[in-house]
C-alpha positions as CSV (number, residue, x, y, z in Angstrom):
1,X,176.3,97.5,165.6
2,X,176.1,96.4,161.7
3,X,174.7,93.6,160.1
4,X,176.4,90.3,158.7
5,X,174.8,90.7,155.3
6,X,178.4,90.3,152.5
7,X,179.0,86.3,152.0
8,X,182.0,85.5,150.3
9,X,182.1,82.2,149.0
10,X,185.5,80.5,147.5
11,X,187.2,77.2,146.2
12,X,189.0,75.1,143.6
13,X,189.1,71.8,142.2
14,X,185.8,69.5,143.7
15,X,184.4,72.6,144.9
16,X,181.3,72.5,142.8
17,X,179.5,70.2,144.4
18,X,179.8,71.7,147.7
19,X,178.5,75.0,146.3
20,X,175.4,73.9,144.8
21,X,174.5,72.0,148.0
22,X,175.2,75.6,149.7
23,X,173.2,77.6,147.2
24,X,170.5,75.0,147.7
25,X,170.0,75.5,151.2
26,X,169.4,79.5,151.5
27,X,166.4,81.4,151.2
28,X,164.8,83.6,148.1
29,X,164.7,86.0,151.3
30,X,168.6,86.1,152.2
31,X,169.2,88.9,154.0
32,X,172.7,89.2,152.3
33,X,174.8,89.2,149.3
34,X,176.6,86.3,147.9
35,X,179.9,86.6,145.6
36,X,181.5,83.0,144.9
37,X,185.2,82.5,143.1
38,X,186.0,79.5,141.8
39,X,189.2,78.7,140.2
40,X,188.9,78.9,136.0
41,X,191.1,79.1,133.2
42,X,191.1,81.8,131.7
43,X,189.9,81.4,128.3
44,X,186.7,79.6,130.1
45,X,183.1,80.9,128.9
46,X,181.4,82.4,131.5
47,X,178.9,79.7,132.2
48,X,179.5,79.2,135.9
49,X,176.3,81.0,136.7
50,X,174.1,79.4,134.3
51,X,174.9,75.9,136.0
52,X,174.4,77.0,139.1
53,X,171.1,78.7,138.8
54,X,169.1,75.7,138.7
55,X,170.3,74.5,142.3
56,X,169.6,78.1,144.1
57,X,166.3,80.2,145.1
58,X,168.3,83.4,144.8
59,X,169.0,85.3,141.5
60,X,172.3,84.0,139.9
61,X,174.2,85.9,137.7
62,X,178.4,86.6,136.3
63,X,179.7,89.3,138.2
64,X,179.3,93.2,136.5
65,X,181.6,95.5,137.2
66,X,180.1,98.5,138.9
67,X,177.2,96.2,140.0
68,X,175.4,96.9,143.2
69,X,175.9,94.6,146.1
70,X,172.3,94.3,147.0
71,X,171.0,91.1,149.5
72,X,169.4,88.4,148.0
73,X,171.4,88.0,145.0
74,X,174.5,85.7,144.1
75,X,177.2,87.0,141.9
76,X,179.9,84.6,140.2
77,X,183.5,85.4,139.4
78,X,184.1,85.4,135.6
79,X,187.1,83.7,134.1
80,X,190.2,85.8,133.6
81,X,188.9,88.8,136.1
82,X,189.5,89.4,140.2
83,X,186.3,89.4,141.6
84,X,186.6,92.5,144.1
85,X,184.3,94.5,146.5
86,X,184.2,98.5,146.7
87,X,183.9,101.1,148.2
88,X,179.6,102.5,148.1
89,X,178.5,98.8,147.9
90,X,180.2,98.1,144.4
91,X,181.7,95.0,142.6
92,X,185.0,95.4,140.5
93,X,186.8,93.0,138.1
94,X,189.6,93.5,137.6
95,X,192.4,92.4,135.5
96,X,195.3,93.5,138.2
97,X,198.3,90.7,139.2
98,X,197.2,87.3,139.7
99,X,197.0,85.8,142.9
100,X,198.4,82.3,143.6
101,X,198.8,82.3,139.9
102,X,195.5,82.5,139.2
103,X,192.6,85.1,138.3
104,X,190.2,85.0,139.4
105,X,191.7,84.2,143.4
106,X,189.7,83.5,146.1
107,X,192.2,85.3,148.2
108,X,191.8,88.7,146.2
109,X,187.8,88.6,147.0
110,X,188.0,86.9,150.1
111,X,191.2,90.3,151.1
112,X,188.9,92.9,149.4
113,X,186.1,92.2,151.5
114,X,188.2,91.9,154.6
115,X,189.0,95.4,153.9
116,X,185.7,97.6,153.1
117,X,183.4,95.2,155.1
118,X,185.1,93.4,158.0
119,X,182.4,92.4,160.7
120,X,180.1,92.6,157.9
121,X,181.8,89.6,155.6
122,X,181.1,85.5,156.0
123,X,183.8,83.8,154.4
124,X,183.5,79.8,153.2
125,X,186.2,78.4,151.8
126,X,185.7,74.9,149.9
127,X,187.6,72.1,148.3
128,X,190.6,72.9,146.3
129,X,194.3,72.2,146.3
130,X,197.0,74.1,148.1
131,X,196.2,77.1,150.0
132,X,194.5,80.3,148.2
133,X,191.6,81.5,150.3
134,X,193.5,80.7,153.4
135,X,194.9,84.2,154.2
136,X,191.6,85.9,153.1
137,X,189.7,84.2,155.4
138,X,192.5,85.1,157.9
139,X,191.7,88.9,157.3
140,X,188.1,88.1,157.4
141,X,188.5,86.9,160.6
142,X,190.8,89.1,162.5
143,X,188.4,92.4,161.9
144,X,185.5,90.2,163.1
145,X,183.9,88.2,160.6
146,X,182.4,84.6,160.3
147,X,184.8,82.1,159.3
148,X,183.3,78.9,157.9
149,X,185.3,75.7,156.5
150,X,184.1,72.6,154.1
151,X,185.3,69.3,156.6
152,X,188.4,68.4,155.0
153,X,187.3,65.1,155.1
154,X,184.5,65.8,153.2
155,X,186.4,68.0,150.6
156,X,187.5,65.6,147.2
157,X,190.6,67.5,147.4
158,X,191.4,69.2,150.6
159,X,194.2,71.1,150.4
160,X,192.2,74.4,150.8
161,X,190.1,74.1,154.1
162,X,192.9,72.0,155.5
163,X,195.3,75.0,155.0
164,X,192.4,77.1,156.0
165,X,191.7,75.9,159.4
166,X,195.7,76.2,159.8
167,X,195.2,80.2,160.0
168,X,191.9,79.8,161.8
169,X,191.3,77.0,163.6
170,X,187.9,78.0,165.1
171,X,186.2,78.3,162.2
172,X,183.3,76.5,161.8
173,X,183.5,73.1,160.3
174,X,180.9,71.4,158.0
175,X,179.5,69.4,154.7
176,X,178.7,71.1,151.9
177,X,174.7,71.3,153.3
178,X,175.9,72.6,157.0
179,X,177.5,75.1,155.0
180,X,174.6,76.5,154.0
181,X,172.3,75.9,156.5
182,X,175.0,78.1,158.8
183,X,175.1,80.6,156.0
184,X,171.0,80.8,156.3
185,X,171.3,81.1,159.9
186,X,173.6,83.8,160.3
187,X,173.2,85.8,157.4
188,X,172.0,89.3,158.6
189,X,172.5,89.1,162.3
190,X,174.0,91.6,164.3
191,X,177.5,91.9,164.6
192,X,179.6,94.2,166.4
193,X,182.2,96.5,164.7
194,X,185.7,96.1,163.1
195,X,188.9,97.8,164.0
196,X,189.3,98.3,160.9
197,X,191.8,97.2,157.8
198,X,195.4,97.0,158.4
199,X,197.5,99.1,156.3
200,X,199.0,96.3,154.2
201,X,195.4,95.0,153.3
202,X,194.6,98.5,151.7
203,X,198.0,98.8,150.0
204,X,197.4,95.2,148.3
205,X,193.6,95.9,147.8
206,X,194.4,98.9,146.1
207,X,197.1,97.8,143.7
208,X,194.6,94.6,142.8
209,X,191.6,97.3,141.9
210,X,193.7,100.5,141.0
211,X,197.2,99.4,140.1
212,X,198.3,102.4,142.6
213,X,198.4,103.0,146.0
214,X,199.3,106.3,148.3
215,X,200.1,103.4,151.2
216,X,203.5,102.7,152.0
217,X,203.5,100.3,154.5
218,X,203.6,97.2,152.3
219,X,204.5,94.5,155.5
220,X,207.7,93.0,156.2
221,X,210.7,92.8,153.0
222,X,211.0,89.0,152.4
223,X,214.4,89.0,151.1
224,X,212.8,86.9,147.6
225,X,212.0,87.6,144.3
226,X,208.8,87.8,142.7
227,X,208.3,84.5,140.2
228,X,206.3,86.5,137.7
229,X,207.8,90.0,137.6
230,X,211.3,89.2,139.5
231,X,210.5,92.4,141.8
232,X,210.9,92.2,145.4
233,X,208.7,90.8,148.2
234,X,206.8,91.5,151.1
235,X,205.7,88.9,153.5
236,X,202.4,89.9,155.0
237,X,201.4,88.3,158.3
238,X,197.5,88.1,159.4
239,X,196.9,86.2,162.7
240,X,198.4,82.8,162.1
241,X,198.7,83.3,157.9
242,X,201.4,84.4,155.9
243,X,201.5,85.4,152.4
244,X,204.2,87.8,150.0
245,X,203.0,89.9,147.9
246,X,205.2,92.0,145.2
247,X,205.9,95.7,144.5
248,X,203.4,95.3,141.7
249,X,200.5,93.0,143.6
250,X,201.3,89.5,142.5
251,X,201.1,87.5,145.8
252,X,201.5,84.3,146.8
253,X,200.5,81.9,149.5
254,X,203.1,79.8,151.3
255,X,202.1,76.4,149.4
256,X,201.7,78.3,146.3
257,X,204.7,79.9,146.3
258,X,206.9,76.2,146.8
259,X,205.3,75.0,144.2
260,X,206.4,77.5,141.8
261,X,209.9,77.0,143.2
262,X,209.6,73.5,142.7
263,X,208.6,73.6,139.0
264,X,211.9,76.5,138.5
265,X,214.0,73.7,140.3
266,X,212.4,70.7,137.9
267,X,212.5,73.1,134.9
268,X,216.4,73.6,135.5
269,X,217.1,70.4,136.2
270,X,216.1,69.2,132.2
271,X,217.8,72.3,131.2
272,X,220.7,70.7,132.4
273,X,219.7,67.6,131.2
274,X,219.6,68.3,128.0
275,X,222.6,70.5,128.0
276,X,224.8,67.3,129.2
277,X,223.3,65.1,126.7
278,X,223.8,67.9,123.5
279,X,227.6,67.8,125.1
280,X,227.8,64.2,124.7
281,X,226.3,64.1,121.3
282,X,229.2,66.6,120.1
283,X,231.5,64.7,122.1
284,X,230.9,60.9,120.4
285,X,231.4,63.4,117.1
286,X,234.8,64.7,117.9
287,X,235.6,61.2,119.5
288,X,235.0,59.6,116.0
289,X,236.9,62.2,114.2
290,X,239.9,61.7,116.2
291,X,239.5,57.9,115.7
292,X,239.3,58.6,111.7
293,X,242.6,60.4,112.1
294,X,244.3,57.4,114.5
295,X,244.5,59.8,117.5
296,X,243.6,57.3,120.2
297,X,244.5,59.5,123.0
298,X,242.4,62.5,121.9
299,X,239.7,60.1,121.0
300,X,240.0,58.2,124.7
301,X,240.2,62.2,126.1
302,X,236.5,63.1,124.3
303,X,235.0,59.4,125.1
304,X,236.5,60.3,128.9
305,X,234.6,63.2,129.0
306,X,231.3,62.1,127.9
307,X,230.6,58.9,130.0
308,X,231.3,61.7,132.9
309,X,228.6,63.8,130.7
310,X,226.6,61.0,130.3
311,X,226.6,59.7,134.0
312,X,226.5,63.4,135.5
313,X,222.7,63.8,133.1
314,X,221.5,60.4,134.5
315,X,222.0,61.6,138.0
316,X,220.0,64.5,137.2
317,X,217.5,62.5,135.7
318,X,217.0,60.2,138.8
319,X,217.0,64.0,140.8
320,X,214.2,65.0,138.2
321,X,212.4,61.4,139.2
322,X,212.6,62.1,142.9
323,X,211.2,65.0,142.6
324,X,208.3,63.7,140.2
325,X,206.9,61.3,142.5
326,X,207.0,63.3,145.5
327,X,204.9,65.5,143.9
328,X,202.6,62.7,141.8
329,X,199.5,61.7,141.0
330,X,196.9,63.1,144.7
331,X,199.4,65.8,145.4
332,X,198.8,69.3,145.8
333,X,201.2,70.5,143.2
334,X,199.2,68.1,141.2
335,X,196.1,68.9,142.1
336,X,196.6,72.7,141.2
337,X,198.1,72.3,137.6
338,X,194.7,70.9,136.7
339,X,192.3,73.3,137.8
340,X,189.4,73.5,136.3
């Protein structure tokens, strides 16, 4: 038997809230460490911890690498660095791939303690858009650890426990204050032991904190190219989740991932925009030359070709429109290009 004493804590955009009501609710005496990710940019200052002090019994602090997990205390992801777990009860940051293009990513802590802790880990994800956090927890759960949720309904934007209870649909479901009294209650009870890490877990844990691995078995070849390095991917599959992961680490969730292709689609779509309209800017020029020099059926040739120019680049437009609102104001994709 071991003890539930490693609580993981991650979440995006409206997230904060929910975290302070968490940190409010548990003990000076918590039998267990607490790391917490949220989503920053990267040339943040490292004030997470600071602001969240004030709301919690425990010591906060920004995470240090080489730090000692030891209970009672709350460590906070700093911007710009993974916030990992280690082998001999150690914290790492790390500057490896980002993860659902972001670092720090809940999924890299969230993964990291799936692997050297298992039974041992409580995971929590909170409010945030798309899906990061979702296959962590996945891998928290499968080797026997808690899995807790904010209520969607709750979340401002719930895009993360919504895709989170997707993968694990029995985690348990509360506010931001359940959430920590469940934390309180369950931190340091016995809990029976893991099976273990899967094979792809240490391969992708290793790359994130070493940048090497001895592992081969990377999961399943995905047949798609990387968005940030163009190398090839592996599709990874934990219980219900699914996430791919490149030769070199960068990984992606599912929701992630389409949104990237969504922004390559829109970002070719006014390259071709404004390639038509450049081609009907030269064409009006050789129209009027050939009008200077009374050659009306070259002229009506060049005007020919750029109302098709010009109508072909308004379609594209209207493509570009579609695809704007679809994706507006509420959505995820939104949602995730503003994160704090």
């Amino acid at each position: 038997m071991t003890r539930r004493d490693v609580v993981v804590i991650g979440g995006s955009a409206g997230s904060h809230q929910p975290l302070r009501q968490i940190l409010a609710r548990l003990p000076a005496d918590l039998p267990a460490v607490v790391l917490v990710v949220l989503h920053v940019a990267p040339g943040a200052r490292a004030t997470l911890a600071d602001s969240l002090a004030s709301a919690c019994a425990l010591p906060v602090s920004s995470a240090a690498d080489g730090a000692r997990l030891e209970p009672g205390r709350v460590h906070v992801a700093v911007p710009d660095r993974h916030l990992l777990v280690d082998e001999g009860e150690t914290l790492r940051l790390s500057d490896g791939p980002r993860q659902n293009r972001v670092r720090p990513a809940v999924d890299a802590l969230f993964r990291s303690a799936a692997r050297w802790y298992g039974p041992r880990v409580a995971g929590v994800v909170l409010s945030g858009s798309l899906d990061d956090g979702s296959a962590g927890l996945a891998a928290i759960a499968a080797d026997g650890g808690a899995a807790l949720v904010q209520d969607p309904a709750e979340a401002r934007f719930p895009g993360m426990p919504t895709a989170a209870l997707q993968v694990v649909p029995d985690a348990v479901i509360a506010s931001g204050i359940g959430l920590g009294d469940t934390v309180a209650a369950i931190a340091g009870r016995s809990t029976a032991a893991g099976s273990g890490p899967p094979t792809p877990l240490i391969w992708e844990t290793d790359m994130l904190a070493y940048g090497t691995s001895d592992v081969t078995d990377r999961g399943e070849a995905a047949g798609l190219g990387c968005p940030e390095c163009s190398g090839g991917m592996y599709v990874v599959r934990t219980g219900r989740a699914a996430h791919y992961v490149c030769h070199v680490g960068h990984s992606y969730s599912p929701h992630t991932l389409l949104a990237v292709r969504d922004d390559n689609v829109e970002e070719a779509l006014w390259t071709a925009v404004s390639a038509l309209q450049e081609k009907v800017m030269l064409l009006d020029e050789l129209t009027g030359q050939a009008e200077q020099a009374g050659d009306t059926a070259t002229a009506a040739t060049h005007r020919a070709a750029a109302e098709r120019a010009t109508r072909a680049a308004s379609v594209l437009q209207g493509q570009v429109s579609r695809s704007s609102r679809a994706t507006g104001p509420g959505s995820d994709r939104t949602a995730n290009r503003s994160r704090p």
